[in-house]
Residue frames as a rotation matrix with the C-alpha (Angstrom) as fourth column:
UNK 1
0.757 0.130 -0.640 -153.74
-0.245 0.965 -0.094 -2.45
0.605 0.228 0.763 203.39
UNK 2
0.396 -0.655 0.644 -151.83
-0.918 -0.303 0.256 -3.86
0.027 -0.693 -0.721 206.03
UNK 3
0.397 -0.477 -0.784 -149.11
-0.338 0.719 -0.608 -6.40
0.853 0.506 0.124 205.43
UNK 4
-0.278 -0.793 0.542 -148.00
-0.775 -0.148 -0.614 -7.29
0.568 -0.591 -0.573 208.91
UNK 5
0.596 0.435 0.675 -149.46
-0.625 0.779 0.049 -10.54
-0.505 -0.451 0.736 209.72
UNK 6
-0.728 -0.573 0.376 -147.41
-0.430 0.809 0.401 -14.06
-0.534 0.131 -0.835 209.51
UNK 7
0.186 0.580 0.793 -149.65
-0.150 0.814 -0.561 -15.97
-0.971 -0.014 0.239 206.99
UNK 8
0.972 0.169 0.166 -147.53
0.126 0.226 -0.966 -15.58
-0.201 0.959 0.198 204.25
UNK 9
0.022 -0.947 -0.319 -143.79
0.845 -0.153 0.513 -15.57
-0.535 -0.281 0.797 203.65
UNK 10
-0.272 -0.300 -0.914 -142.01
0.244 -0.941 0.236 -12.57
-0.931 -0.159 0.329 202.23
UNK 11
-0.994 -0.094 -0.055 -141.92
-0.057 0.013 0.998 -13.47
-0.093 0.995 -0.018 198.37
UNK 12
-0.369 0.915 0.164 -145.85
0.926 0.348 0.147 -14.64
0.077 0.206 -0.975 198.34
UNK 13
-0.080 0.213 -0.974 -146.33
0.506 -0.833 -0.224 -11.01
-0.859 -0.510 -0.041 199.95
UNK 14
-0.455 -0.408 -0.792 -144.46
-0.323 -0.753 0.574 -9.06
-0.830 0.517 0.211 197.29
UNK 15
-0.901 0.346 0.262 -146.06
0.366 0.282 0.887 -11.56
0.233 0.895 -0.380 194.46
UNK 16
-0.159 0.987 -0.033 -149.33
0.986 0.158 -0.054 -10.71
-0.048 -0.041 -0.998 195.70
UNK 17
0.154 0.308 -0.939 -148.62
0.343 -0.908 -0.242 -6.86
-0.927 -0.285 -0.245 195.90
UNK 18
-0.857 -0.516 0.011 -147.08
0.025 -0.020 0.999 -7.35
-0.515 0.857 0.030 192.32
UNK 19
-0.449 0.831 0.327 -150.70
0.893 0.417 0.168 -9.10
0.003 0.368 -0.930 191.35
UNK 20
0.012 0.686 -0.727 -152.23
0.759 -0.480 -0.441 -6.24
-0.652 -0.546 -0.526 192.89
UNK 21
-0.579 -0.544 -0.608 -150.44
0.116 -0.793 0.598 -3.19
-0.807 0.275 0.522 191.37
UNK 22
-0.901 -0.176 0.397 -151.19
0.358 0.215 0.909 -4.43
-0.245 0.961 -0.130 187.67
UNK 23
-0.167 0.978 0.125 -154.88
0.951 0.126 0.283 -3.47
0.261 0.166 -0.951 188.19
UNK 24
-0.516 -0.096 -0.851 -153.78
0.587 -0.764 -0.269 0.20
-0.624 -0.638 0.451 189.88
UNK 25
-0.397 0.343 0.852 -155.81
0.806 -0.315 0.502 2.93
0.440 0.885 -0.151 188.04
UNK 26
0.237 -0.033 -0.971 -155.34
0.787 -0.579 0.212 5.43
-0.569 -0.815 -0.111 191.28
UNK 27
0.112 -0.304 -0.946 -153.95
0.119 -0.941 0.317 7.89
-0.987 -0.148 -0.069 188.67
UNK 28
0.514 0.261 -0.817 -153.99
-0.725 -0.378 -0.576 8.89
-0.459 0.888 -0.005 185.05
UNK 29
-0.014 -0.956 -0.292 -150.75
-0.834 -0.150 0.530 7.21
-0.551 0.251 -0.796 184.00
UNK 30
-0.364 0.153 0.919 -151.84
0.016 0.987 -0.158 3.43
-0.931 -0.043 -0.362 183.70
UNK 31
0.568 0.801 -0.189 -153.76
-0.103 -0.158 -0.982 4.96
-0.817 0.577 -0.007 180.43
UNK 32
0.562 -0.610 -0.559 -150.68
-0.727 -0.042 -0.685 5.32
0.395 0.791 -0.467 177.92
UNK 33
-0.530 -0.757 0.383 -148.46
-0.698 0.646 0.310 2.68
-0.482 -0.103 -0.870 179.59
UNK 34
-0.054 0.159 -0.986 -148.02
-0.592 0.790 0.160 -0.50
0.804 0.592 0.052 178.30
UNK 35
0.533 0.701 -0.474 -148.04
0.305 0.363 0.880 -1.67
0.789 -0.614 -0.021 182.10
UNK 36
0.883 -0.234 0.407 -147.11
-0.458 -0.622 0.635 -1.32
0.105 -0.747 -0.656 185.64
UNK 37
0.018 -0.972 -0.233 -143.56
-0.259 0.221 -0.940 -2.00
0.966 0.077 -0.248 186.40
UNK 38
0.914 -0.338 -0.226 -143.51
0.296 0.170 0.940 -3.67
-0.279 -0.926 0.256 190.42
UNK 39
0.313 -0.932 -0.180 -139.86
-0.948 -0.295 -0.121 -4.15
0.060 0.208 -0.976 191.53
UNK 40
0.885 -0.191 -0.424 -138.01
0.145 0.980 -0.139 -6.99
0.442 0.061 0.895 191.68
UNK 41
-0.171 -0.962 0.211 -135.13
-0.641 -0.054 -0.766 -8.40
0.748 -0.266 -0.608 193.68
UNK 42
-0.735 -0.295 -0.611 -134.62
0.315 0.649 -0.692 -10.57
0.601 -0.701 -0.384 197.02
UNK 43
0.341 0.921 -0.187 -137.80
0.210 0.119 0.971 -10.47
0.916 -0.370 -0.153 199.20
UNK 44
0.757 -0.111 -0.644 -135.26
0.636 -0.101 0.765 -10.43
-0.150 -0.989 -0.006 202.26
UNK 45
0.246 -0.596 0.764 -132.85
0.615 -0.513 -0.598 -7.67
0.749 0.618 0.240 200.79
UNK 46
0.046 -0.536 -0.843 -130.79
0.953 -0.230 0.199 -5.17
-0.301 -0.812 0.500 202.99
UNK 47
-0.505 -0.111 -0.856 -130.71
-0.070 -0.983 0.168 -2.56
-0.860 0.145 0.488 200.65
UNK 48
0.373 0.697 0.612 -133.40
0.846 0.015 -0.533 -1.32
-0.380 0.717 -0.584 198.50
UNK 49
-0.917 -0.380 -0.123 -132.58
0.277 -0.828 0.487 1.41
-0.287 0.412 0.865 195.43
UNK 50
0.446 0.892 0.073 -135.92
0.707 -0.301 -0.639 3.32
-0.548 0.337 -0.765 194.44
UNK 51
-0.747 -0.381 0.545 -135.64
0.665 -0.411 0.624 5.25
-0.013 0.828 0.560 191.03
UNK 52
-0.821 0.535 -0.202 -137.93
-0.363 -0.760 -0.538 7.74
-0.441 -0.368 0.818 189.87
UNK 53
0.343 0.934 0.096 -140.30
-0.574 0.289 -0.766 5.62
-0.743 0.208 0.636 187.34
UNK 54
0.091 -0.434 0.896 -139.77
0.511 0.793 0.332 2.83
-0.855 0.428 0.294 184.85
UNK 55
-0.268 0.054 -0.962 -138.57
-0.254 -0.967 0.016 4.17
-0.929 0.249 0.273 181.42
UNK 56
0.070 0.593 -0.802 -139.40
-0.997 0.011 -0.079 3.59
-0.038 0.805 0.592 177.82
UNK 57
-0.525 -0.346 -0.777 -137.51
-0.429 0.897 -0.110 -0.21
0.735 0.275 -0.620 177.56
UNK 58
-0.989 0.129 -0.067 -138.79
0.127 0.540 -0.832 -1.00
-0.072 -0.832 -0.550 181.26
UNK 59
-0.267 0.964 0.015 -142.51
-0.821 -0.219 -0.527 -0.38
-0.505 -0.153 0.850 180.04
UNK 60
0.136 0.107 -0.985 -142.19
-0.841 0.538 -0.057 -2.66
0.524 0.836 0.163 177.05
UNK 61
-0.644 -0.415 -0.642 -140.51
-0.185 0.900 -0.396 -5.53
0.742 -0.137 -0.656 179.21
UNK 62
0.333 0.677 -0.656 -141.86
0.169 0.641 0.748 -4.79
0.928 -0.360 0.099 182.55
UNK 63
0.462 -0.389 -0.797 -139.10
0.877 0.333 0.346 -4.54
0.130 -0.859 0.495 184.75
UNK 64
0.943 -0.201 -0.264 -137.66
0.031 -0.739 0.673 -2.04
-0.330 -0.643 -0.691 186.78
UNK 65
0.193 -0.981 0.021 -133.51
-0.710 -0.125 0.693 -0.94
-0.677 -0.149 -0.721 185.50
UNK 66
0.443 0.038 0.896 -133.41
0.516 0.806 -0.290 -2.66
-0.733 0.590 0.337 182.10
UNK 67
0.935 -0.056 0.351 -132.93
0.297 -0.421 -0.857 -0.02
0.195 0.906 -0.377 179.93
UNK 68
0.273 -0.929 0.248 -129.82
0.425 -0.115 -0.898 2.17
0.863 0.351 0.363 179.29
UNK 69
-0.149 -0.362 0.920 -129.42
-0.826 -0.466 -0.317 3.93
0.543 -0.808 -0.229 183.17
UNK 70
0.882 0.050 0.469 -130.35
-0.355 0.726 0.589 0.55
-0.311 -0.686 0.658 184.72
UNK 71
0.647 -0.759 0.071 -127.20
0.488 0.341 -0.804 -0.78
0.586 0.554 0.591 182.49
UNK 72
-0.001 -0.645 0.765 -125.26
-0.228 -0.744 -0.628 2.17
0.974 -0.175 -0.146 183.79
UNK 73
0.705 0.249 0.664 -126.42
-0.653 -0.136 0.745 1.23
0.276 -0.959 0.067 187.54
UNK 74
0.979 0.162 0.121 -125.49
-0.200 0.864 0.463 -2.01
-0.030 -0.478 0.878 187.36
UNK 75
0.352 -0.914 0.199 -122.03
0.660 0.092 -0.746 -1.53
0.664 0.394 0.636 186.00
UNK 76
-0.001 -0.452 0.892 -121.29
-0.778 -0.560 -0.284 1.52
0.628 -0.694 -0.351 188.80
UNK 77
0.734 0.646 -0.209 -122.36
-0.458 0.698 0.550 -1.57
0.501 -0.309 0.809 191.23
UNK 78
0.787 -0.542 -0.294 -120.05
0.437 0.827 -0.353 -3.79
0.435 0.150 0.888 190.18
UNK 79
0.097 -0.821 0.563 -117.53
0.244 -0.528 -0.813 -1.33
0.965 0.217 0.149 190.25
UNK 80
-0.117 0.027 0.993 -118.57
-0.949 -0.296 -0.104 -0.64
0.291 -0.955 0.061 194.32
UNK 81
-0.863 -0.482 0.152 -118.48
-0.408 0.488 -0.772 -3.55
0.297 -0.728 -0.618 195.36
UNK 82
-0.309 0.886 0.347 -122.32
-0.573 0.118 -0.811 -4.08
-0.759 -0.449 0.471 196.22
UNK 83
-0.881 -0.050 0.471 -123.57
0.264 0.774 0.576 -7.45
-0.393 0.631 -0.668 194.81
UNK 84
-0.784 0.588 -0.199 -126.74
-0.610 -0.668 0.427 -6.42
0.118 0.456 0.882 192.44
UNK 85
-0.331 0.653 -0.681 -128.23
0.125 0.745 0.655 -10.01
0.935 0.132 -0.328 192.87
UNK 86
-0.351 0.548 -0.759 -129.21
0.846 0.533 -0.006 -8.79
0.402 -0.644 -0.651 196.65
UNK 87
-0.967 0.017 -0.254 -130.41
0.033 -0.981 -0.193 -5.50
-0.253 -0.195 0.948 196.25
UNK 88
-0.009 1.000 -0.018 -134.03
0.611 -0.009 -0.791 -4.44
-0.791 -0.018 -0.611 195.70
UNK 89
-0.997 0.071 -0.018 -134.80
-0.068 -0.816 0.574 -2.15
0.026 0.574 0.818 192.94
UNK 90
-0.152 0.986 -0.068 -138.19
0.957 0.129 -0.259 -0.34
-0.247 -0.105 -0.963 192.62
UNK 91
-0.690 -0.476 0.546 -139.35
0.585 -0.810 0.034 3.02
0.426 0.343 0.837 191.55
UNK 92
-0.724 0.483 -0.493 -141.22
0.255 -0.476 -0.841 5.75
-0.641 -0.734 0.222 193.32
UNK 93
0.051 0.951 -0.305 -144.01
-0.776 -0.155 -0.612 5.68
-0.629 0.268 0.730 190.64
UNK 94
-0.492 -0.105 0.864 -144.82
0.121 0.975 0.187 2.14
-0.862 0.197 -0.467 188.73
UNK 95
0.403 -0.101 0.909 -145.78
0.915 0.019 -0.404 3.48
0.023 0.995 0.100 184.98
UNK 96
-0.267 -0.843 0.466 -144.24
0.921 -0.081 0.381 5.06
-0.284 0.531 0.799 182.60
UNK 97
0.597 0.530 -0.602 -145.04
0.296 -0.843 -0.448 8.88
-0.745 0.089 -0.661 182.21
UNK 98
-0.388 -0.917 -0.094 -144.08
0.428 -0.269 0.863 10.49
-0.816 0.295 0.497 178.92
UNK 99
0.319 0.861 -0.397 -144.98
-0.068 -0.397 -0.915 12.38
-0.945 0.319 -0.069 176.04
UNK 100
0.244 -0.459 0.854 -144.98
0.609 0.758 0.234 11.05
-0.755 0.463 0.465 172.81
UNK 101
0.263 -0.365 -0.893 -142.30
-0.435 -0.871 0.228 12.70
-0.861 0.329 -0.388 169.92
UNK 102
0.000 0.177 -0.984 -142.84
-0.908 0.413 0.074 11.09
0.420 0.893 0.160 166.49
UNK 103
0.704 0.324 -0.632 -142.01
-0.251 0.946 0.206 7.69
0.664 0.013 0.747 167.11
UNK 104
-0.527 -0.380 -0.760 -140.62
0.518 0.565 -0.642 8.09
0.674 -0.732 -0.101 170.51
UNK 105
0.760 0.650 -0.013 -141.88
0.314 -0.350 0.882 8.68
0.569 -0.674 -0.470 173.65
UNK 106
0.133 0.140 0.981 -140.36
0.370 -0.926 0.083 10.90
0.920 0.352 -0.175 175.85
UNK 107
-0.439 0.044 -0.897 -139.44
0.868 0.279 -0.411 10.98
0.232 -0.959 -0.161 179.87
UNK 108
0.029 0.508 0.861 -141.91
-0.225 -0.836 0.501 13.40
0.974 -0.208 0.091 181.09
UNK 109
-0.856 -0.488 -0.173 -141.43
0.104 0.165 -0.981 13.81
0.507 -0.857 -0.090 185.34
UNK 110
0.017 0.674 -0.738 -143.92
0.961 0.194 0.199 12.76
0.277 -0.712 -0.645 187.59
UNK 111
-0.222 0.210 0.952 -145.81
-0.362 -0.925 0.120 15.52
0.905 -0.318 0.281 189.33
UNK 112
-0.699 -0.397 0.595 -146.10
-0.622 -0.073 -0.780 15.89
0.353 -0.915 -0.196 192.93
UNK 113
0.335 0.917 -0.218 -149.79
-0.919 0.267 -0.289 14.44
-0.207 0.297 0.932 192.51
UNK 114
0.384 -0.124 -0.915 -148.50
-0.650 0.667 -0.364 11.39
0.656 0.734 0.176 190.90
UNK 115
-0.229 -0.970 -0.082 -146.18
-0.359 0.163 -0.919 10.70
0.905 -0.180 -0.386 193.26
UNK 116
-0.782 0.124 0.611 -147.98
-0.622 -0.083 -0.779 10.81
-0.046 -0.989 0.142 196.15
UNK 117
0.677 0.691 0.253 -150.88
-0.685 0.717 -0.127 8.58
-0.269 -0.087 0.959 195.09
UNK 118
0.464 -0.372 -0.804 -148.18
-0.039 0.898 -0.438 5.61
0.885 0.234 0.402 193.75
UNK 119
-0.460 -0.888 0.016 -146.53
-0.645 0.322 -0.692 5.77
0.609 -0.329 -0.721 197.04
UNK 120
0.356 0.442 0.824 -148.79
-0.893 0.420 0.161 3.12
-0.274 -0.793 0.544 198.62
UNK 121
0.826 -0.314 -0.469 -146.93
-0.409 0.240 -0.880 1.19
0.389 0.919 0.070 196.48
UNK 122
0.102 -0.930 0.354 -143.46
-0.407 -0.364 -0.838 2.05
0.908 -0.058 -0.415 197.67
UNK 123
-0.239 0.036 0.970 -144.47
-0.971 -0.011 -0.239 1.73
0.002 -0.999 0.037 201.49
UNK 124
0.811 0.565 0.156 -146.01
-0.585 0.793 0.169 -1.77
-0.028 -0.228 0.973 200.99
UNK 125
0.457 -0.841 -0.290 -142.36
0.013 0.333 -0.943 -2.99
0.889 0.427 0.163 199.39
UNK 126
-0.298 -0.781 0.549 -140.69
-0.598 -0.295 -0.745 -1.32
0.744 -0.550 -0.379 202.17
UNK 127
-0.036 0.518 0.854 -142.83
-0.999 -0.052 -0.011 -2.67
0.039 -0.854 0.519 204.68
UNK 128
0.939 0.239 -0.249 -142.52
-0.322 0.865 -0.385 -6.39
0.123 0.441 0.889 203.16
UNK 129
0.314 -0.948 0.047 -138.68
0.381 0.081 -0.921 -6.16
0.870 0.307 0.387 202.73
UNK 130
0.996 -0.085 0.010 -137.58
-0.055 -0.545 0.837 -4.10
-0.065 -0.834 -0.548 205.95
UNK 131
0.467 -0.875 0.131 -134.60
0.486 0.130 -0.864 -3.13
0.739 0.467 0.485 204.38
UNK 132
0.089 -0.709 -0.700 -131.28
0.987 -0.033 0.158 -2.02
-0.135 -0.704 0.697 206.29
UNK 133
-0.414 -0.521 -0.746 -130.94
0.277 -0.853 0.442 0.83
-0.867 -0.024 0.498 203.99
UNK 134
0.301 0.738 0.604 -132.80
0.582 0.360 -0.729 2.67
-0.755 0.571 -0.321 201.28
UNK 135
-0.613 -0.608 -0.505 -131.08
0.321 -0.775 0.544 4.85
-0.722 0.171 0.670 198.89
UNK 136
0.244 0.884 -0.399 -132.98
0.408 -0.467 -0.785 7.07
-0.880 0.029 -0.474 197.24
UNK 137
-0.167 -0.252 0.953 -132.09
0.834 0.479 0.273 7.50
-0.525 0.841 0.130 193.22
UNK 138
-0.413 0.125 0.902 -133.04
0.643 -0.662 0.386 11.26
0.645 0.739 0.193 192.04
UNK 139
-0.922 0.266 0.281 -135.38
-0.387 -0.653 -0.651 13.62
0.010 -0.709 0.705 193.36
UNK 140
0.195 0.963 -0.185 -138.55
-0.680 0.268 0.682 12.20
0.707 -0.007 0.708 192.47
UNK 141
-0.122 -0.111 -0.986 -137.18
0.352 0.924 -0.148 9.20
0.928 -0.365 -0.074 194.78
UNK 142
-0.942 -0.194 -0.274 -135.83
0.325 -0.325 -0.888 10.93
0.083 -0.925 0.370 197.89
UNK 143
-0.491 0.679 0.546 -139.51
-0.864 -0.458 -0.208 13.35
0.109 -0.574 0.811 197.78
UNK 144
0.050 0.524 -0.850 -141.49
-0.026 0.852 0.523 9.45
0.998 -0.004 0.056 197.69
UNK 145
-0.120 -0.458 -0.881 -139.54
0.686 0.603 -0.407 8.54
0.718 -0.653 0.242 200.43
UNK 146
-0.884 -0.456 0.107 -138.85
0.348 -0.792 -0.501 11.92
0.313 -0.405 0.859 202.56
UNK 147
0.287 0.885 0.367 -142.74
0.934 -0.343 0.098 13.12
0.213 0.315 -0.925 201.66
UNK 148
0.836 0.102 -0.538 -141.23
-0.016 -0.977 -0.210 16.79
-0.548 0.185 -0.816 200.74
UNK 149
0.780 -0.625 0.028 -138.65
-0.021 -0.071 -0.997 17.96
0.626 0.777 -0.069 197.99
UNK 150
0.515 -0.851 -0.099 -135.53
0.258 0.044 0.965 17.35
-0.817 -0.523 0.243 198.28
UNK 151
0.790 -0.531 -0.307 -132.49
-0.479 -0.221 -0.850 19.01
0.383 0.818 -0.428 195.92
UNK 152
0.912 -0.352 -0.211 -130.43
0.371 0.927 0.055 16.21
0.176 -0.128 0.976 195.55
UNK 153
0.314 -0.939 0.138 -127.14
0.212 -0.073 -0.975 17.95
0.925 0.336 0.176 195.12
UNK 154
-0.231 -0.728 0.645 -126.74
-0.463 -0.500 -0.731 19.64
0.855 -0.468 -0.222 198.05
UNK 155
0.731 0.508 0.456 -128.46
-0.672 0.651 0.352 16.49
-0.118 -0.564 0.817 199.91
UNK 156
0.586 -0.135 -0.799 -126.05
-0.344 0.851 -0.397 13.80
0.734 0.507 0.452 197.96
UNK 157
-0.603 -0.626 -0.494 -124.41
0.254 0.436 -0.863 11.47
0.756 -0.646 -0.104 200.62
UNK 158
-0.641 -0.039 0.767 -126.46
-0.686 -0.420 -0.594 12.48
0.345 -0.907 0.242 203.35
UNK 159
-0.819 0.483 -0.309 -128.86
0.473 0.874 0.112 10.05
0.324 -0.055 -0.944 205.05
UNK 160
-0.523 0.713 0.466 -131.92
-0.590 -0.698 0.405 10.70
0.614 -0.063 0.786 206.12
UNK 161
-0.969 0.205 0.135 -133.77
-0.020 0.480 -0.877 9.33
-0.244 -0.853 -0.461 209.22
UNK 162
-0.394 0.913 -0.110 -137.19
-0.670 -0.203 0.715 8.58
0.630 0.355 0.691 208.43
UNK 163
0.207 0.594 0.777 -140.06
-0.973 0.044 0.226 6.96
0.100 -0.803 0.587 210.44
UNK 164
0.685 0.035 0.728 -139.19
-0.699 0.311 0.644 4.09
-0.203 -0.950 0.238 212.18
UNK 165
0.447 -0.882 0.146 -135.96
-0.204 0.059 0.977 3.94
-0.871 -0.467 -0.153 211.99
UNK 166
0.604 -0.270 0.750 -135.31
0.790 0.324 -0.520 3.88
-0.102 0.907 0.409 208.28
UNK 167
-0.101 -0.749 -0.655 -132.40
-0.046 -0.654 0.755 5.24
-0.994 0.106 0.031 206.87
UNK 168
0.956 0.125 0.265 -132.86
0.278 -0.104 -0.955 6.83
-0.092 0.987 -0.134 203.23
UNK 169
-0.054 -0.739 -0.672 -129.46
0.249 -0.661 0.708 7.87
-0.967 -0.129 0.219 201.67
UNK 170
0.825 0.563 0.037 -130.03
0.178 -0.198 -0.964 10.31
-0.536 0.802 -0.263 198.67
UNK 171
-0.471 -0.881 -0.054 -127.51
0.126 -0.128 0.984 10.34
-0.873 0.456 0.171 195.24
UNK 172
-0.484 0.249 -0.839 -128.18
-0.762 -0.592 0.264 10.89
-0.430 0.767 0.476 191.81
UNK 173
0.806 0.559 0.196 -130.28
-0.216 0.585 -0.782 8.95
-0.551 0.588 0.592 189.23
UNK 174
-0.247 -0.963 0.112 -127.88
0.167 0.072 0.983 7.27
-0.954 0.262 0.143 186.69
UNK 175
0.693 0.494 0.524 -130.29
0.720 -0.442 -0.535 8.68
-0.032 0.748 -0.663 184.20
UNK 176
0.937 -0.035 -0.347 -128.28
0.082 -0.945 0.317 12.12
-0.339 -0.325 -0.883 184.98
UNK 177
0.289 -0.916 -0.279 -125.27
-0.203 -0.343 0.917 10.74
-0.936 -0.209 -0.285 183.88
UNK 178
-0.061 0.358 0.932 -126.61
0.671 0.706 -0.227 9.65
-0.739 0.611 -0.283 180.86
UNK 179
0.833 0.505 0.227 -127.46
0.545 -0.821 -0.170 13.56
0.101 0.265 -0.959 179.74
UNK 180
0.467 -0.658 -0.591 -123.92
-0.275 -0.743 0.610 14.95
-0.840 -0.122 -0.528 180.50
UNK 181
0.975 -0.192 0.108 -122.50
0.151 0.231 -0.961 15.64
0.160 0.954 0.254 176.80
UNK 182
0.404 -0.864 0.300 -118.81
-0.823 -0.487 -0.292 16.52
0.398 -0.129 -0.908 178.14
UNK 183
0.132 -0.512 -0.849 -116.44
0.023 0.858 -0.514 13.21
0.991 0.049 0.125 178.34
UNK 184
-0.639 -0.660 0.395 -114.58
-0.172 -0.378 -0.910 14.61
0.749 -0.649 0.129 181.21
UNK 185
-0.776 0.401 0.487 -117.01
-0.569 -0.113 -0.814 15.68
-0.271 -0.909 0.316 183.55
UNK 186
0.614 0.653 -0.443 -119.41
-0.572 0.755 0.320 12.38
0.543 0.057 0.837 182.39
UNK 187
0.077 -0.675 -0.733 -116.16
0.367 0.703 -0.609 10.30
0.927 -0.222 0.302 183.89
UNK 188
-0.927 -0.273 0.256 -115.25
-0.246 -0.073 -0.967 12.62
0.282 -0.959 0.001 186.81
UNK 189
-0.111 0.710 0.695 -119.61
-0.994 -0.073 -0.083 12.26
-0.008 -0.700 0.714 187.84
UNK 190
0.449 0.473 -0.759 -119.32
-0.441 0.855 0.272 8.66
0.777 0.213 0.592 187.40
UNK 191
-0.555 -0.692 -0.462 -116.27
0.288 0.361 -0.887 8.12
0.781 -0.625 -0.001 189.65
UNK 192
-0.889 -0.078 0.452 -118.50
-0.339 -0.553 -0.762 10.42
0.309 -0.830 0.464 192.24
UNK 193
0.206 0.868 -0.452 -121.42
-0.795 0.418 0.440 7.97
0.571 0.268 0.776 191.69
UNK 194
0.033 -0.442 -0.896 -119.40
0.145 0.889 -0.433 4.91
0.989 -0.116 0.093 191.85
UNK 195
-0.819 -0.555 0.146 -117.98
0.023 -0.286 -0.958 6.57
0.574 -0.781 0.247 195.57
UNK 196
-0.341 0.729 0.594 -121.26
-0.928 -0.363 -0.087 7.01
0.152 -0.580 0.800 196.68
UNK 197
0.503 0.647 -0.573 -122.53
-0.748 0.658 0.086 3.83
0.432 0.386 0.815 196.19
UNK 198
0.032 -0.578 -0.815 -119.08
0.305 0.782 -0.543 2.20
0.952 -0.231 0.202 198.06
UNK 199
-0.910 0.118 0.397 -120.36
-0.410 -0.388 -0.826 3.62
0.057 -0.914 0.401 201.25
UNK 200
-0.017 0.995 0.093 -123.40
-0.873 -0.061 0.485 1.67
0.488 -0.073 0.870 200.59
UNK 201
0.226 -0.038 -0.973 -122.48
0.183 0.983 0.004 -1.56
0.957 -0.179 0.229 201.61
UNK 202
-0.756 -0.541 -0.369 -120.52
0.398 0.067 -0.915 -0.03
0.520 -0.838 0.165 204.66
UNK 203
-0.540 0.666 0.515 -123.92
-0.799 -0.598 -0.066 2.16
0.264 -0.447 0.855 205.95
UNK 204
0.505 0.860 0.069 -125.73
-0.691 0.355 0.629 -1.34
0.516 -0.366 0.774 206.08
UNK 205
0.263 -0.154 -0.952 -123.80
0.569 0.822 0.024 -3.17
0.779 -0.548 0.304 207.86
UNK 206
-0.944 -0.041 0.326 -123.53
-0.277 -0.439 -0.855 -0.37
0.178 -0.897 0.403 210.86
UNK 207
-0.363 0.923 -0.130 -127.40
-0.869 -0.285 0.404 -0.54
0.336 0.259 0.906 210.17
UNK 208
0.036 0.012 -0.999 -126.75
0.020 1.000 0.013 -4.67
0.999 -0.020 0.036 210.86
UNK 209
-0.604 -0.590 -0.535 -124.65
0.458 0.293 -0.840 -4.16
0.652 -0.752 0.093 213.85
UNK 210
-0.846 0.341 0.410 -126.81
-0.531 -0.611 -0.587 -1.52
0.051 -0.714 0.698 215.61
UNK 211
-0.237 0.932 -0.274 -129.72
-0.658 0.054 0.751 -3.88
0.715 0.358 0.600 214.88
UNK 212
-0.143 -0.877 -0.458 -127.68
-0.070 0.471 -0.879 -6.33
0.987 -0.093 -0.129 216.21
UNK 213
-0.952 -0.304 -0.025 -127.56
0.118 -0.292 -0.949 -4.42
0.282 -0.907 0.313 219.74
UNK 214
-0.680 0.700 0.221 -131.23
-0.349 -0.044 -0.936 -4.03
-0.645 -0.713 0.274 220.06
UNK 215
0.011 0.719 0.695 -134.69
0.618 0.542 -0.570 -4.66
-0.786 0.436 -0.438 218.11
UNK 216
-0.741 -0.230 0.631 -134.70
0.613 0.153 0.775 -4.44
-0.275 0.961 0.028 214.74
UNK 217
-0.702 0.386 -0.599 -136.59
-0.565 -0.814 0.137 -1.17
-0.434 0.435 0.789 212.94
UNK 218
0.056 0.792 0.608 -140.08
0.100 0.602 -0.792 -2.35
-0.993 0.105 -0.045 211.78
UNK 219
-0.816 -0.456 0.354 -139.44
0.348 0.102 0.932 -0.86
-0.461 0.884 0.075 208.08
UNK 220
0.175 0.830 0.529 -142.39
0.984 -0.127 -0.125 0.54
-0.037 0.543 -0.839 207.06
UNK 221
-0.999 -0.034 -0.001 -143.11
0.034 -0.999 0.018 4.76
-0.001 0.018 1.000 206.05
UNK 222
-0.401 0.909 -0.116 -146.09
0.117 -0.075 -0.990 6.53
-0.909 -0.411 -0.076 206.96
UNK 223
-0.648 0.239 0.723 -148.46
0.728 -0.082 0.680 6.24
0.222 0.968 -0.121 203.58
């Protein structure tokens, strides 16, 4: 599906790929959610975050970073500097995979399979939004984005050049920081969150200026 014709502004785009999604049934998953989760955020954003999939709270509502690591995002945010009201969020698969443990359900990780059929998804966003900078939330994000594993740690801070001219930069999920049971080293990996994340603003605006100096990166990955 190609989105690159002027007969619609950006937001009408993204509602219509929203419309679209809700009917997706490309892969198992759509069967136990409760629905698909789109993202949400500024249509003309600069910097998109992509997670790895919506979890239990963000099936029930809908949205994308509601629940208790979207909480956690939004507070590291704040804390960098980087306003949340012009950022994209979205995840690299759009239901909720999990398995179910008395009367909860479970995060259960996308499989490579999974991943790769929801990213037509991902690319249409990107390709709608032509963001400055994408940053890439876990591993399931970065392999969406990248199309091949990546091990976040010894990736974290780096950028990544992808096709035409996108820059991915990969850090942790704030799911991850959720799971550390040790005060200490839950504080010292937030502060090393937080740090990452104040290098986001400053990557898109080089990303501005260099645009700036010639023609602007079309924004799309190869699906």
């Amino acid at each position: 599906m190609s989105l690159s014709g002027a007969d619609s502004q950006p937001n009408d785009k993204l509602d219509s790929l929203r419309h679209e999604a809700t009917s997706c049934r490309a892969c198992p998953l759509w069967k136990n959610a409760t629905q698909t989760v789109f993202g949400e955020g500024p249509a003309d954003a600069e910097i998109m975050f992509v997670g790895e999939q919506p979890g239990d709270k963000e099936d029930l509502l809908g949205r994308p970073f509601v629940g208790p690591a979207g909480l956690l995002l939004d507070r590291a945010l704040a804390e960098a500097g980087v306003d949340r009201g012009r950022v994209y969020v979205t995840n690299a698969v759009k239901h909720f995979k999990f398995e179910p443990r008395g009367k909860r359900r479970l995060h259960k990780r996308p499989n490579a399979s999974e991943i790769k059929i929801c990213r037509r998804w991902m690319a249409q966003e990107i390709q709608v939004i032509h963001p400055r900078l994408i940053v890439a939330l876990g591993a399931t994000a970065a392999q969406g984005l990248v199309e091949r594993a990546i091990p976040v740690q010894s990736n974290r801070g780096k950028i990544f050049d992808v096709a035409n001219g996108l820059r991915v930069l990969i850090t942790i999920h704030p799911s991850a920081l959720l799971r550390l049971r040790d005060e200490e080293e839950r504080r010292s990996a937030y502060a090393s969150f937080v740090s990452d994340l104040r290098s986001v603003e400053r990557l898109a605006k080089a990303a501005a200026r260099q645009a700036k100096s010639g023609v602007r990166a079309a924004g799309s990955i190869p699906r």
